[in-house]
matplotlib code that plots the C-alpha trace (Angstrom):
import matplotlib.pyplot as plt

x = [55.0, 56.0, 53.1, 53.9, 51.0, 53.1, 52.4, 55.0, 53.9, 57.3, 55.8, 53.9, 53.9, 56.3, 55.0, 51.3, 52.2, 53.7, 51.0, 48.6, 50.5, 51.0, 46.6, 46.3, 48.7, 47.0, 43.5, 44.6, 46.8, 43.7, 42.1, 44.5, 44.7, 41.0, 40.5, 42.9, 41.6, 38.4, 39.1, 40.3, 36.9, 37.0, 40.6, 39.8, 37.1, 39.5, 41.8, 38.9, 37.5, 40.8, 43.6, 41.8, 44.9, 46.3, 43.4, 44.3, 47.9, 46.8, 44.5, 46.6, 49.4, 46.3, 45.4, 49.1, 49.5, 46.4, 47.1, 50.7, 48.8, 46.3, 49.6, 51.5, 47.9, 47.8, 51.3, 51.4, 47.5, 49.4, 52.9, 51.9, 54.1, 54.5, 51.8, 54.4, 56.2, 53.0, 51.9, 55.0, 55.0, 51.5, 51.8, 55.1, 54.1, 50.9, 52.3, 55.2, 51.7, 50.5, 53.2, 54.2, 51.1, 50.9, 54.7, 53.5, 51.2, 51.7, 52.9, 51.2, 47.6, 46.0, 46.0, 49.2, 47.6, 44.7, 46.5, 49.3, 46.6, 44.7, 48.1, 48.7, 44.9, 46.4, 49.2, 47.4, 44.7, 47.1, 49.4, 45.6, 44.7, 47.5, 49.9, 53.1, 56.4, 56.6, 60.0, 58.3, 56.2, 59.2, 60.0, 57.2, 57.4, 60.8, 60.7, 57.6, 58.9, 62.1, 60.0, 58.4, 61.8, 63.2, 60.2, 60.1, 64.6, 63.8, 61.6, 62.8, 60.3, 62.1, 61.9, 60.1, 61.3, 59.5, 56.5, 56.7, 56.5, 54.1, 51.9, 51.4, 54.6, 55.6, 51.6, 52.5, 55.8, 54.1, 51.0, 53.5, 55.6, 52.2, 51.3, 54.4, 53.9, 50.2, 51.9, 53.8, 51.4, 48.7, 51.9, 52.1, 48.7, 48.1, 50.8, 49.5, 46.0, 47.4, 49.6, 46.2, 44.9, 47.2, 47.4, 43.5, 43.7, 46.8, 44.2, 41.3, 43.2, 44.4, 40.6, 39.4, 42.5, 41.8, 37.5, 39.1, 40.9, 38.1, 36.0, 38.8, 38.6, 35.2, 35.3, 37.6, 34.9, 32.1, 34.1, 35.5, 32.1, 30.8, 33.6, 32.9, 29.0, 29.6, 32.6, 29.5, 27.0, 28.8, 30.0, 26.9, 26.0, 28.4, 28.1, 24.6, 25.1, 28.0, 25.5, 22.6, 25.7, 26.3, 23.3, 22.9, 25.8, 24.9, 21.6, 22.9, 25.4, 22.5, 20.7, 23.7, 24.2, 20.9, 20.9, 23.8, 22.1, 18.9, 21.5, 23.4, 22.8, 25.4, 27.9, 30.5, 30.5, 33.6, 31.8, 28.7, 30.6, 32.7, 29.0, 28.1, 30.7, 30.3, 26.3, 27.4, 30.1, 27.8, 24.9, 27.6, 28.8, 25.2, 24.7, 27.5, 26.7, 23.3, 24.7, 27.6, 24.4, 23.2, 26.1, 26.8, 27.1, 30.2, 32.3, 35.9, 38.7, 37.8, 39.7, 43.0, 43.4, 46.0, 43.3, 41.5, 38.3, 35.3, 32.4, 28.6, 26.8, 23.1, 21.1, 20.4, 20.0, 23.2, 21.3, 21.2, 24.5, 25.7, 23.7, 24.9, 29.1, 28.0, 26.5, 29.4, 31.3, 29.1, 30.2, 34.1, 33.0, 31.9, 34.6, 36.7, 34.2, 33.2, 29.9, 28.4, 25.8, 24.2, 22.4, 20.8, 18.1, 14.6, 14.8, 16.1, 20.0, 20.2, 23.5, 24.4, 27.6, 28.9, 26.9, 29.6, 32.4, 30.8, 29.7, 33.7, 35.2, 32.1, 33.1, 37.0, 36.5, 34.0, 37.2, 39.8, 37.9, 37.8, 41.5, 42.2, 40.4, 41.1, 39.4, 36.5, 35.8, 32.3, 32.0, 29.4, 28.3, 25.9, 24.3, 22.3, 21.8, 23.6, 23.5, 23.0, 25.4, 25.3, 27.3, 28.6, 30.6, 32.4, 33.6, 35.9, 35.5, 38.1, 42.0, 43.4, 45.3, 46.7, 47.1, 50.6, 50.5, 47.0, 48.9, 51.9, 49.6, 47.4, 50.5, 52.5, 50.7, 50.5, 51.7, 50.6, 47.8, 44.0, 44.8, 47.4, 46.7, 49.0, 47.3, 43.5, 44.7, 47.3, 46.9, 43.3, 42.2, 44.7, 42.5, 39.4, 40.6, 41.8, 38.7, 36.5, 38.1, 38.4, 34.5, 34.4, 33.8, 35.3, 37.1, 38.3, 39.5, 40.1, 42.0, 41.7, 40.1, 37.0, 36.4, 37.8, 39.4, 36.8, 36.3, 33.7, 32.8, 30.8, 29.2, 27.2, 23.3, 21.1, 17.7, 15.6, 15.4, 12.8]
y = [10.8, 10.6, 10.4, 9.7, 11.0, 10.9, 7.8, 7.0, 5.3, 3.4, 1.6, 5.2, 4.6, 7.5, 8.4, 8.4, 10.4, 13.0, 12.8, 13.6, 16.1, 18.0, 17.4, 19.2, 22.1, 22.8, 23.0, 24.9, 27.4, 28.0, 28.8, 31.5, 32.7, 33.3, 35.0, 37.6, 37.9, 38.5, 41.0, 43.5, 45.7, 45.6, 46.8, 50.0, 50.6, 50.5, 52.9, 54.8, 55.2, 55.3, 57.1, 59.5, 61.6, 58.6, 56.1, 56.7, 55.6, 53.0, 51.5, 51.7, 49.7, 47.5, 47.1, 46.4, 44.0, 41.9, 41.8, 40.5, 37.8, 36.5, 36.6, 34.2, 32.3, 31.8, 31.2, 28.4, 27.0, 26.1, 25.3, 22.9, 24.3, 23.1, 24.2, 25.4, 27.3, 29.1, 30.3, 31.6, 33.9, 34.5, 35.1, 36.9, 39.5, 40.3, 40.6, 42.8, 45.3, 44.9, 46.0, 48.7, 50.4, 50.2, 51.7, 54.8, 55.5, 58.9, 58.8, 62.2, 60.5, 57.5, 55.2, 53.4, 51.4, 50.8, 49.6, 47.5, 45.7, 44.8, 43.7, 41.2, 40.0, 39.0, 36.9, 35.5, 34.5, 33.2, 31.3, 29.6, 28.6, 27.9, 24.9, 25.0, 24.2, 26.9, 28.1, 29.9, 31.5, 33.1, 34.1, 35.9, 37.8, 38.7, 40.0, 42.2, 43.4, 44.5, 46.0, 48.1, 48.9, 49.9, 52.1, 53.9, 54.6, 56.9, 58.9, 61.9, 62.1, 62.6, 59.3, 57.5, 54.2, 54.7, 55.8, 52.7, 50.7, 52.7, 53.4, 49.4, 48.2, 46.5, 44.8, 43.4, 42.0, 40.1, 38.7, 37.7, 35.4, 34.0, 33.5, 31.7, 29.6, 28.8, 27.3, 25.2, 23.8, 23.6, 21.8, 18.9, 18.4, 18.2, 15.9, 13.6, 13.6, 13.1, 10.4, 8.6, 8.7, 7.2, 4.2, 4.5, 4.4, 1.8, -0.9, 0.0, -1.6, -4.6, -5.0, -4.8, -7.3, -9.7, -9.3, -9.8, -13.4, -14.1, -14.3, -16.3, -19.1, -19.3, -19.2, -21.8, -23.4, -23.4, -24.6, -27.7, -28.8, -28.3, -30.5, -33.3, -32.8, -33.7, -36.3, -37.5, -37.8, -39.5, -41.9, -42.9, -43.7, -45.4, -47.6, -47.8, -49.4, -51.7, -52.9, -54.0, -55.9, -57.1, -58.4, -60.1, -62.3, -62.7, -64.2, -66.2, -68.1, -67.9, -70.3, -72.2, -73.0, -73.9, -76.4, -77.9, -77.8, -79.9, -82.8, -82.6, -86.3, -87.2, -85.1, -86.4, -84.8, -82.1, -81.5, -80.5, -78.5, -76.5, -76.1, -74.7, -72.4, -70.9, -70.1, -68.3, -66.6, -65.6, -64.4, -62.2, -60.7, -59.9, -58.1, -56.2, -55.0, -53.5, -51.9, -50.4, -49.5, -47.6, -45.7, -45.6, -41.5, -40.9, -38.4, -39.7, -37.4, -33.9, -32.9, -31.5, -27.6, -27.7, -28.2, -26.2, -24.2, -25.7, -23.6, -24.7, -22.2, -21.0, -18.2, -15.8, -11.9, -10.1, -7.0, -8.9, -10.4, -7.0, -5.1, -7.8, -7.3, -3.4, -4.2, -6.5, -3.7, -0.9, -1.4, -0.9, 2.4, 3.6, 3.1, 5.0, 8.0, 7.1, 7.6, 4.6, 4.8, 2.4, 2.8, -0.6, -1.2, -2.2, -4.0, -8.1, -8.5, -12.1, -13.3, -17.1, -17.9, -19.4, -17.7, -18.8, -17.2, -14.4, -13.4, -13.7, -11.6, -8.8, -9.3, -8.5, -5.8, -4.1, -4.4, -3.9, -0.8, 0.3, 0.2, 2.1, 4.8, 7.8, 8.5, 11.0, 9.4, 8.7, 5.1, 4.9, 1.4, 1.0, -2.2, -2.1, -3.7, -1.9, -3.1, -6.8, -6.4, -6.7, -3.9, -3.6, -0.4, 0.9, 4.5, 6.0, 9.9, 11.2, 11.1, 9.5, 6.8, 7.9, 5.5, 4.8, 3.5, 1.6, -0.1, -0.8, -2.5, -4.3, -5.6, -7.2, -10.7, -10.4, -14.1, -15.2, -18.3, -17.4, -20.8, -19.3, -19.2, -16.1, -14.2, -14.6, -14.1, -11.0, -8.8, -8.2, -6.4, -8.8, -11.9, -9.7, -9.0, -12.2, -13.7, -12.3, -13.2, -16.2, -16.2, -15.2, -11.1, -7.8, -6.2, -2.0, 0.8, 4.1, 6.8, 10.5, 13.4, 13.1, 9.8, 9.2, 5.6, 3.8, -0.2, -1.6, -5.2, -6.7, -10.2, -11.4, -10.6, -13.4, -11.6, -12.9, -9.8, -9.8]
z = [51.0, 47.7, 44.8, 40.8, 38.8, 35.6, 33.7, 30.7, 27.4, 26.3, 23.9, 22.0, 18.4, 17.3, 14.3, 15.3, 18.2, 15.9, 13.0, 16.2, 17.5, 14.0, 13.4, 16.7, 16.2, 13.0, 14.2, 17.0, 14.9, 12.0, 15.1, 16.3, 12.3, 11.0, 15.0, 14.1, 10.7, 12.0, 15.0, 12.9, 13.3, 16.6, 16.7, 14.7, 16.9, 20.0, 18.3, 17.8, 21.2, 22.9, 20.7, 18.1, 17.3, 15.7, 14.9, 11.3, 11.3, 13.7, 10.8, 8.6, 9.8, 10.9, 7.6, 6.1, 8.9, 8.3, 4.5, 5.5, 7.6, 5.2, 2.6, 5.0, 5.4, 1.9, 0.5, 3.5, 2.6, -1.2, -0.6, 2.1, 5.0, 8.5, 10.7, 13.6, 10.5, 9.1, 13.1, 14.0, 11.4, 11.3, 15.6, 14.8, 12.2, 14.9, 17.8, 16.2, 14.8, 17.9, 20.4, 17.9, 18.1, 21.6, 22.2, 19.5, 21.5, 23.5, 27.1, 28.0, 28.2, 29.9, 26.9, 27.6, 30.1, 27.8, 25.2, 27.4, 28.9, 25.5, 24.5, 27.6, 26.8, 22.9, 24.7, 26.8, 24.7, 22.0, 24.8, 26.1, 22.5, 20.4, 20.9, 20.2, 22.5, 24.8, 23.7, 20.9, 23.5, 25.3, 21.7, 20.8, 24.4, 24.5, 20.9, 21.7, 24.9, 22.5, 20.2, 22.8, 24.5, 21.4, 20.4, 23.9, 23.5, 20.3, 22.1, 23.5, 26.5, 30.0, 32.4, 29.2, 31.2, 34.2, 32.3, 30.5, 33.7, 35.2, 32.3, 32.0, 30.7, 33.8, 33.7, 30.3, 31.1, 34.1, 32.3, 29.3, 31.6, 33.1, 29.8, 29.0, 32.0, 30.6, 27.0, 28.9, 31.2, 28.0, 26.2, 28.9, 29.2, 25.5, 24.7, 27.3, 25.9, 22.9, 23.8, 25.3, 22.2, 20.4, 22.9, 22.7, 18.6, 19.0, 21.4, 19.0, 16.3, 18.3, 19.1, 15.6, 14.5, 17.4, 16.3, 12.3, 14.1, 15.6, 12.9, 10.7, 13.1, 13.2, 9.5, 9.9, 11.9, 9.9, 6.7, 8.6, 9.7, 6.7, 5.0, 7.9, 7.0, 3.3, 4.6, 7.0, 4.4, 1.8, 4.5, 5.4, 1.6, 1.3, 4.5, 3.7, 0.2, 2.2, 4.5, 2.3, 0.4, 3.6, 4.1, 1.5, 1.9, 5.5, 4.6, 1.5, 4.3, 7.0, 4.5, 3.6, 7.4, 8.0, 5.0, 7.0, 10.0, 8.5, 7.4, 10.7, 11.1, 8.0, 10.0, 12.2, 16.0, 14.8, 11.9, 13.8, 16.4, 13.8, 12.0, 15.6, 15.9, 12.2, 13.4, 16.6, 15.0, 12.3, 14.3, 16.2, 13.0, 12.1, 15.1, 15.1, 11.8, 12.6, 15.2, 13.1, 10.8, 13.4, 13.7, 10.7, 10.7, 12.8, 11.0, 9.2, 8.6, 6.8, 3.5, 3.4, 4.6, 1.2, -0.7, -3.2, -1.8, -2.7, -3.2, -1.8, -4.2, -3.8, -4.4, -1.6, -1.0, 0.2, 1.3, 4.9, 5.3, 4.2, 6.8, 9.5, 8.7, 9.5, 12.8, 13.4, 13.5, 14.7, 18.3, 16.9, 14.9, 18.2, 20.5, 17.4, 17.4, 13.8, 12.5, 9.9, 7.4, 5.7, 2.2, 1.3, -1.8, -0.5, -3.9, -3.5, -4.7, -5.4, -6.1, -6.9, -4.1, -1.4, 1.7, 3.8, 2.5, 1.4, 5.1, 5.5, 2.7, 4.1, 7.6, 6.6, 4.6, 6.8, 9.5, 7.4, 6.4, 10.3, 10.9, 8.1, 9.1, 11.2, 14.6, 13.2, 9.7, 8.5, 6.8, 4.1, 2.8, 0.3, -1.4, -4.9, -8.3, -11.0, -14.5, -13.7, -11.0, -7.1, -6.2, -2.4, -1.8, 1.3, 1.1, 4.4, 4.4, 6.5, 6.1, 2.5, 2.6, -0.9, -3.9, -3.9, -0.3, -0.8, -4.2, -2.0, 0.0, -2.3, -4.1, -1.0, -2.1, -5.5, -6.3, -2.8, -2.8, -1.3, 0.5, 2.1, 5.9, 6.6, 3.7, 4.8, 8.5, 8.7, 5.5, 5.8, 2.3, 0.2, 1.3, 0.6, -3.5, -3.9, -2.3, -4.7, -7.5, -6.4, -6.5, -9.7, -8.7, -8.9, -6.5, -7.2, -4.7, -5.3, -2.8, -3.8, -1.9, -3.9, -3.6, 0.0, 0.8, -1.8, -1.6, -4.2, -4.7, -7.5, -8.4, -11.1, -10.4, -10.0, -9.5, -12.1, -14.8, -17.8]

ax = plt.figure().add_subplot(projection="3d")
ax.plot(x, y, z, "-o")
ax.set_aspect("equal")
plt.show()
């Protein structure tokens, strides 16, 4: 029976997969790094307790080898190196301290096996922690096994080689190939749960852009019918005033029939069936018309979508339809492990706009906002009245998006029109800017570690201040 538990994911974005990848190596590696910082008292205190002839040599090659660490730590912390660049050093320069303490140590006594084992415990604990391709694993192995070799050739002890096996060497040389055999298993299995992030990140996104659609069309929606409501009502104006014109006519030739009528007998028979015929015709006309009065509210063609916008403008509070864009997108936070908070003024913020659009330009930025933002990031939005100003910001603490990409971005549509249908449907926080201004606001961003990804909108205040 044949059974395929290996799923592929052809269609991986590459680049996420490798900025995931590199995000996991590095936690994994400062991991591995501030460990072996900190296990340096404990150590001593084993060179203490189980080689006292040499604990003080012991320390201090301890002690040169941590400072070499923390120097490698640092210089790599502030010239921005590689994260599999810095650990291989770092897991290089440690195991070399390591298995050149445990080779000094003298074959005449027990501690061999002490130290050999302690020394397979640091493999495999750096082999179950770290990740890294397993190649570097064998590396790191095979250079410590020729570090010990080496040691234990320039001594001048009879059957030092046999010694060496027996006294724990031939331990260490097993556990460090298990070891190996643990990278590469923790390798496989951590690229795949990477890769399923990724695909879960990648269907996130499609979500949130099919949700951002969504609520275009039914932006869409609600603009249309209120076009055809306006179309509707000044239609029925209209038809009302063409009716009671109507009406009038039909009652000034009502009368002038029946005058006919009354001197019917100074009419000839064709005159008086003609006369006839002008009466029925006339009362069906009439009836007709009342009942296209009654009617008289069926909707006529809505305005061009080439048209300018048109803005209904009232005066409402946006402290609710900002709160309701956030729980519009709470659910999609969630299924992206992000964590929202909302900061909104008990005070009113009135501001004088179209509600309709401005429930849109909240409801794409609050989205546009979400696929921005890494898996992790904590999305503050805030709503106040600042200096006669309603102020609506949006701040994404987690990974920058940097300025020069978010200006790249911001710029794509520079001369593009906010009637545009492509613009308010596919580039998400170009419709938002030129939305707003289109509304007669303000709309800034800002992308820096100390600010995070920063989105602010401002309109004109309309709370009544004395």
């Amino acid at each position: 029976m044949y059974n395929d538990y290996k799923f592929t994911y052809a269609n991986i974005n590459k680049t996420a997969f490798n900025q995931e990848l590199s995000r996991r190596g590095s936690y994994y590696a400062n991991v591995v790094m501030w460990t072996t910082l900190f296990s340096l008292p404990l150590f001593i205190l084993i060179d203490y307790l189980f080689c006292k002839d040499l604990w003080i040599d012991f320390l201090l090659i301890r002690l040169v080898g941590s400072g070499i660490s923390y120097l490698i730590y640092y210089n790599a912390s502030n010239s921005n190196w590689q994260y599999l660049k810095t650990i291989a050093w770092f897991v290089g320069v440690n195991v070399i301290i390591n298995s050149i303490i445990t080779a000094l140590v003298p074959i005449d006594v027990d501690s061999p096996l002490s130290y050999f084992l302690i020394l397979s415990i640091i493999m495999l604990i750096i082999n179950t922690t770290i990740f890294w391709n397993p190649k570097y694993s064998i590396y790191t192995a095979a250079v410590s096994i020729i570090v010990i070799v080496a040691i234990y050739y320039l001594k001048r002890q009879p059957n030092k080689y046999t010694v060496l096996i027996e006294q724990g060497g031939g331990v260490y040389i097993i556990i460090s190939a298990f070891a190996c055999l643990l990278a590469y298993t923790r390798f496989n299995v951590l690229c795949r749960d990477a890769e399923r992030s990724v695909m879960v990140d990648e269907a996130n996104n499609k979500l949130i852009a099919k949700t951002e659609l969504i609520k275009d069309e039914q932006f869409k929606v609600e603009e249309t019918n209120r076009k055809l409501k306006t179309v509707s009502e000044n239609s029925l104006d209209n038809m009302t005033v063409l009716m009671h014109d109507f009406k009038n006519f039909s009652e000034t030739v009502k009368g002038s029939l029946d005058n006919l009528k009354s001197n019917a007998d100074n009419l000839m028979p064709e005159q008086i069936d003609i006369l006839n015929n002008l009466t029925v015709n006339h009362d069906k006309l009439t009836y007709m018309a009342e009942k296209l009065g009654d009617t008289a509210n069926v909707v006529t063609t809505a305005d061009s979508p080439d048209a300018a916008i048109h803005f209904n403008r009232e005066d409402f509070d946006v402290n609710p339809e900002v709160e309701k864009a956030v729980m519009d997108i709470a659910e999609t936070a969630m299924l992206k492990n992000m964590s929202l908070q909302l900061n909104i003024s008990p005070a009113a913020n009135h501001i004088y706009q179209d509600k309709l659009f401005t429930d849109q330009l909240l409801n794409k930025l609050m989205n546009n906002v979400i696929k921005l933002s890494e898996s992790g990031s904590i999305i503050t939005v805030r709503s106040e009245y600042v200096n006669g100003k309603a102020v609506i910001e949006t701040v994404s603490h987690g990974a920058i998006i940097g300025m020069d990409k978010l200006e790249e971005m911001m710029n794509r549509l520079k001369y593009s029109s906010i009637t545009d249908e492509n613009a308010l449907t596919n580039l998400g926080l170009i419709a938002t800017k030129k939305l707003v201004e289109s509304m007669n606001g303000t709309f800034t961003y800002n992308s820096e570690n100390k600010t995070g990804n920063y989105f602010k909108v401002e309109f004109p205040s309309n709370n009544n201040v004395e």
